[in-house]
N, C-alpha and C positions, 0 to 999 in steps of 0.2 A: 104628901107634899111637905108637911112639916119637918119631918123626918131627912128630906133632899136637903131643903133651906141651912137643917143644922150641919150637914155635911159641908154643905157653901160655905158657914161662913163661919168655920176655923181660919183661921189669917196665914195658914200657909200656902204652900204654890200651888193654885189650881188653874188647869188650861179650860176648863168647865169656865169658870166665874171671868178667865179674860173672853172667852168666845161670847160671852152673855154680854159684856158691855160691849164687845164691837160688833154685834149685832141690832143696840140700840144705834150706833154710829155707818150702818149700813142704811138702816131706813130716813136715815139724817141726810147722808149720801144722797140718797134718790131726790127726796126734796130739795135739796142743792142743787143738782147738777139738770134736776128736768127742765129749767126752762132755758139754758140753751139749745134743747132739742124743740123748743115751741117758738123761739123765736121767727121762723119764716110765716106760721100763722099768724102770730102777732101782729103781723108787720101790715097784715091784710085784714083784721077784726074790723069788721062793721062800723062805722063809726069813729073808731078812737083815732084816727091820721096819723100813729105811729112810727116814725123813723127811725133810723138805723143808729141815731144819735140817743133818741130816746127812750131804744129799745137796750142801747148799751148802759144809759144813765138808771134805768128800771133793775137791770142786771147787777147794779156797782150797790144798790140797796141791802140788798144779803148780805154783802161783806162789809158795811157799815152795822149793820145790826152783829155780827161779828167779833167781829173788833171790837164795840161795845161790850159783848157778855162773853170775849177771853179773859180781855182784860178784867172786869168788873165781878162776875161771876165766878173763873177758875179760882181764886183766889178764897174764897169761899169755900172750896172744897177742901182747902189745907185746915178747916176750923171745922164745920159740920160733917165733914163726912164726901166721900168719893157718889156715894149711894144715893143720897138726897140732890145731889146737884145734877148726876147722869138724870136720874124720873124727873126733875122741875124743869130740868131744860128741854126734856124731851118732851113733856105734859103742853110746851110751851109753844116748838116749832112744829107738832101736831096741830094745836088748834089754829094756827096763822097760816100754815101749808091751804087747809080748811078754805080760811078766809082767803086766799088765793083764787080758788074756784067760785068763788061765789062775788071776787071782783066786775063792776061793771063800767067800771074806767080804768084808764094808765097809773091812775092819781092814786086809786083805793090798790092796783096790783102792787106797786109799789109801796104802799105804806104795809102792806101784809106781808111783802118778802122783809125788809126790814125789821120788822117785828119776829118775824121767824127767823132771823139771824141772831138775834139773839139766845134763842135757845140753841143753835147748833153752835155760837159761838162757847157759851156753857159748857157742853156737855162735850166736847172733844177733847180737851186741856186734863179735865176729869177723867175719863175714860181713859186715857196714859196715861195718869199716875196713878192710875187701879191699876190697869196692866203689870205696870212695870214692878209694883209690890207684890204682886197674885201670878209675874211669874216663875220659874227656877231658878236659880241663881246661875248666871252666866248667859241667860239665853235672851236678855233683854230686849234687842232690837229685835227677836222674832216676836213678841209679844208686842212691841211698838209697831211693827207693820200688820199685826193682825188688826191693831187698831185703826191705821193708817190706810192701811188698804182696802178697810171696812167704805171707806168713801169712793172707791172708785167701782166697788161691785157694787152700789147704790146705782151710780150713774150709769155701769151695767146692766142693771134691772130698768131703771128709767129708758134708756134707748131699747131696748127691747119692747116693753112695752109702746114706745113712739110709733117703731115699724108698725104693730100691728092695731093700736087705737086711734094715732091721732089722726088722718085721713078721716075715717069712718065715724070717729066720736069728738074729736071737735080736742081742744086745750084743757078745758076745764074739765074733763075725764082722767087725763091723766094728773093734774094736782089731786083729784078725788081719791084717786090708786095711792098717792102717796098717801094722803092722810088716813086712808085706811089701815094704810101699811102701819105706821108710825104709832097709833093708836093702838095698835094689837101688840107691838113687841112693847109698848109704854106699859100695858097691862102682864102683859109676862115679865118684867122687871120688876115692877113694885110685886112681886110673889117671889121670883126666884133672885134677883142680884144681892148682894151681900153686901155687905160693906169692907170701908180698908180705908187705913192710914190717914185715920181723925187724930186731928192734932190733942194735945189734953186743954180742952177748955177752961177750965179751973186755973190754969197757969198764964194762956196767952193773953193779950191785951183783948179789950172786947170791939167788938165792930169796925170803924172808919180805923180805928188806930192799929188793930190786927194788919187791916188791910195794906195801910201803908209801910209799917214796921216790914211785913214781908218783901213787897217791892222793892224797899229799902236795903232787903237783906243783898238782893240781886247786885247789890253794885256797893259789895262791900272789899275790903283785901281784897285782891287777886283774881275779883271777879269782873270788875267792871268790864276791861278790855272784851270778854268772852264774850260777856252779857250784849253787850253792842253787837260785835259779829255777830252771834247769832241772829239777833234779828235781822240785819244786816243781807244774810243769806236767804232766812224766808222769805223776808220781804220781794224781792226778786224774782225767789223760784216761785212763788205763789201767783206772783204778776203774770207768769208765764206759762204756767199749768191751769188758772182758769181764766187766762185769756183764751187758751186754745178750749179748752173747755165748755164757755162762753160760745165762741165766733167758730169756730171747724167746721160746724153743720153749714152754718150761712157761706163761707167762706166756699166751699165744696160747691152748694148750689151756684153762688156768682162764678165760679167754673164751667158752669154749664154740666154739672152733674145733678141726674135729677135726686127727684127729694129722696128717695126710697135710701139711695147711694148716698146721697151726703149722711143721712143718720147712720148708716150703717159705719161712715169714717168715724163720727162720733164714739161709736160702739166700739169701735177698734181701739181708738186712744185709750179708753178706759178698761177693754181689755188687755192692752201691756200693761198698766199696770198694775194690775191684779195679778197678773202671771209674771210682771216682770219684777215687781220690786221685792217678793219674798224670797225667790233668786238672789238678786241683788245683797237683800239682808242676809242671808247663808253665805256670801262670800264676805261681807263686811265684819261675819265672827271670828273671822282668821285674818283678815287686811286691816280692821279697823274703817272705824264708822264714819271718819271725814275722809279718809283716802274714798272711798269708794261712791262716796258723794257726792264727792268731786268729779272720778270718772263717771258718774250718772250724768250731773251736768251739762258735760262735755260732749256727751251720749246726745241729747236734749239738742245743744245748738249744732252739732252736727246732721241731725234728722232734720231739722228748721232750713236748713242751706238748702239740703237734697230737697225739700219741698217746696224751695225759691226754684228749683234751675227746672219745675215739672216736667218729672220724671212720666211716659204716657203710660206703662203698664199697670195695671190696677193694682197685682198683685207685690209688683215695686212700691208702691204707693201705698199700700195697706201694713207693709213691712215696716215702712220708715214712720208711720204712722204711729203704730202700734212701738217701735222704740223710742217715740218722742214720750208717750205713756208710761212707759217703764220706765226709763231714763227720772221724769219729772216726778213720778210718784216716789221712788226709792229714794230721790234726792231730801226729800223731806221728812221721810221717815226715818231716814238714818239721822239725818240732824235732832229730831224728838227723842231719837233712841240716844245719843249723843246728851241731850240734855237732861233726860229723864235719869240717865248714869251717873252723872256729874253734879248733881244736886242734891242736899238732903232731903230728908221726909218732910220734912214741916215747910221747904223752898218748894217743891218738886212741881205739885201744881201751881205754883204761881208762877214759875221759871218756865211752864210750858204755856202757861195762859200769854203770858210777856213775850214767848217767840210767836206764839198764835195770834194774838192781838197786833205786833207789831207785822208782822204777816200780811195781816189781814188788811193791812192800806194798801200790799202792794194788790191784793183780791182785791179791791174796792177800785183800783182803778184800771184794774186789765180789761173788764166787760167797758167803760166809757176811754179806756185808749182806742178799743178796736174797735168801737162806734164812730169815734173823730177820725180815726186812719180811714175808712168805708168811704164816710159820709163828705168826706175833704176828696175824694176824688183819687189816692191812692192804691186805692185796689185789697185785689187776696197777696200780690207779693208786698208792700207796704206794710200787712200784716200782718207776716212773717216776720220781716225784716226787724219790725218793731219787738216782737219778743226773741230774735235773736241777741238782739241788747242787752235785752233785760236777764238771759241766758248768762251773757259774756259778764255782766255784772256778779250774778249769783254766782261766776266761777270763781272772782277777784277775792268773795268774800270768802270763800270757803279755803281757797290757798291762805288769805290773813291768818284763818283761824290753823291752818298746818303747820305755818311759818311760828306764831305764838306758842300751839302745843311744841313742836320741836327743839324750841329758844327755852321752853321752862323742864324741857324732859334734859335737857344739856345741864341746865343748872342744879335740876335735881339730884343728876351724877355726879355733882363734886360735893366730896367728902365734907359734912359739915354737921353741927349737932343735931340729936335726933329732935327734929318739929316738923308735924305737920302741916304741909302749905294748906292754905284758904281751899284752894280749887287745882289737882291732880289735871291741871291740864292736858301733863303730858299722855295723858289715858287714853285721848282723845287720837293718835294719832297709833297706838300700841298694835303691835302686832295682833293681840287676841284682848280686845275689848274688855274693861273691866266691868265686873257688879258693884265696884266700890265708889261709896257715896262719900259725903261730906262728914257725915255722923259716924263714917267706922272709926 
């Protein structure tokens, strides 16, 4: 074992050391995405009077906890270490996933999804800026979607197991499977993950003032404008991918599709993206990582229509389904892979925490949007409708950010003394994606 560890964790490219932290980020996945698969029991638990409103508001907690530890947390890993903050956050949404199953009100499920947002809010931000150092040079966004996609084979695993526990074993079986899960690769981490791209302590500011100084860095020359889009886009796509995430399965049964079927729609979305977005990222190394994020997008509100105008054949439906998935997943991975290029070492996790966290409001409010569209009387096409918006918005920003790389790749072309700009915008938009950072 010792002998593996020292192989690990020489600081050059290994696909071993990215597979290992998005494998912590797969059982993060599960515990994420399961309890839109449990929402129609929920809705019927014994006792708690549960609605649609407060099943959404229960939902919108994770991504509050979230938001809190991209923000607060990634940031942290630019100073301690990629290693320390993947195992605490993952130590973290382990033991909360736990107190989940062992909730015996709306009141205590909710203060434990919360709490376990925080550690998945952690530990993803980290988990790409290990990637993206631990991959080969050039192949950045495949390492960012190994990351990336690590969440939605979570959510794979979680409807899988729905089909065949929750009928038979109740909700709180399947948060038990997660935190099984979570607990076992938390343990195989603290032995086998490495470490990468600890800032030098001895030189950075210490604590609150690291903290901020970095944030600070994000919106310095030539970055701010980016810095905004970007979050600008997650925020959006994230609104839109676990709102569907969220509300699909419900949405499918208020169709009149029984349960077995609405989970299995579930399981589709999150199988395009698994299948669809590493696709995606292999054409984004030769188009470039906002062009094709864009056409993901596009992909995205285009499936959402075809799912207003209900199409009757299953396998039509399971189609458009499973491309709203690929579409929504790739779209965000290529923006991390996008950002995770375009920042220095010592930025890199805070600049992904900053798109994760500002992200993370639009997750915080897609589970209680599609609670008020239900609960107000609008229906399954009302909430559609509502993340075709939010779609068409995510598209606005991602053109901003084509239009700006385009306008600085024009200005870059005329002849003027040799200095390097703040931020290679125009990289963003390059036919063959760069590894170049801030610091080359």
């Amino acid at each position: 074992m010792s002998s593996f560890i020292e192989r690990l964790d020489q600081r050059g490219p290994s696909w071993l050391a990215v597979a290992l932290a998005s494998a912590v980020v797969v059982v993060e996945g599960y515990d994420l995405i399961i309890y839109g698969n449990l929402i129609p029991k929920l809705l019927v638990e014994p006792g708690w009077a549960l609605d649609k409103s407060g099943a959404g508001y229960i939902g919108s907690l994770v991504y509050v906890g979230m938001m809190i530890g991209a923000l607060g947390i990634s940031a942290l890993a630019d100073r301690f270490g990629r290693r320390r903050v993947i195992i605490g956050s993952a130590i973290v949404f382990t033991v909360f996933t736990a107190a989940c199953a062992l909730a015996t009100t709306p009141a205590q499920l909710g203060t434990a999804r919360l709490l376990a947002g925080l550690g998945m809010g952690g530990a993803m931000p980290a988990a790409m800026a290990f990637a993206k150092e631990r991959a080969p040079r050039g192949l950045t966004s495949i390492a960012i979607t190994m990351i990336g996609v690590a969440i939605p084979i979570g959510g794979v695993i979680g409807s899988i197991a729905a089909l065949f526990l929750l009928e038979g074993h109740g909700w709180r079986t399947l948060f038990w499977v997660g935190a099984g899960l979570s607990a076992t690769m938390t343990v195989v981490a603290v032995f086998t993950l490495p470490d990468s791209g600890r800032s030098d302590v001895g030189r950075a500011p210490a604590g609150r003032r690291r903290m901020f100084a970095s944030y600070a860095g994000l919106f310095g020359p030539g970055l701010t404008a980016v810095t905004v889009l970007f979050a600008a886009a997650a925020f959006s796509n994230l609104l839109t991918y676990y709102g569907l995430t969220t509300w699909l399965t419900t949405v499918m049964a208020q169709l009149h599709y029984p349960l077995a079927s609405a989970l299995q729609f579930g399981l589709t979305l999150s199988a395009g993206a698994v299948i669809g977005a590493p696709l995606l990222a292999a054409v984004a190394e030769r188009l470039g990582y906002i062009r094709v994020a864009l056409a993901s997008i596009v992909m995205v509100v285009i499936a959402l229509v075809v799912l207003m105008l209900g199409p009757q054949q299953q396998l039509v439906l399971l189609a458009v389904i499973a491309l709203a998935g690929a579409g929504s997943g790739a779209a965000l991975n290529l923006l991390n892979a996008a950002v995770a290029d375009k920042y220095p070492t010592e930025l890199r996790a805070t600049a992904l925490g900053w798109m994760s966290g500002i992200g993370r409001v639009g997750a915080i409010a897609a589970p209680t949007l599609g609670g008020w569209v239900l609960q107000f009387g609008a229906g399954p096409l009302g909430v559609f409708a509502a993340f075709v918006i939010c779609g068409i918005f995510s598209a606005i920003a991602t053109v901003g950010l084509l239009v700006l790389a385009n306008r600085t790749a024009s200005v870059a072309a005329t002849p003027a003394p040799a200095q390097k700009p703040a931020l290679e915008v125009g990289g963003l938009a390059d036919a063959r994606p760069s590894d170049t950072s801030l610091e080359a």
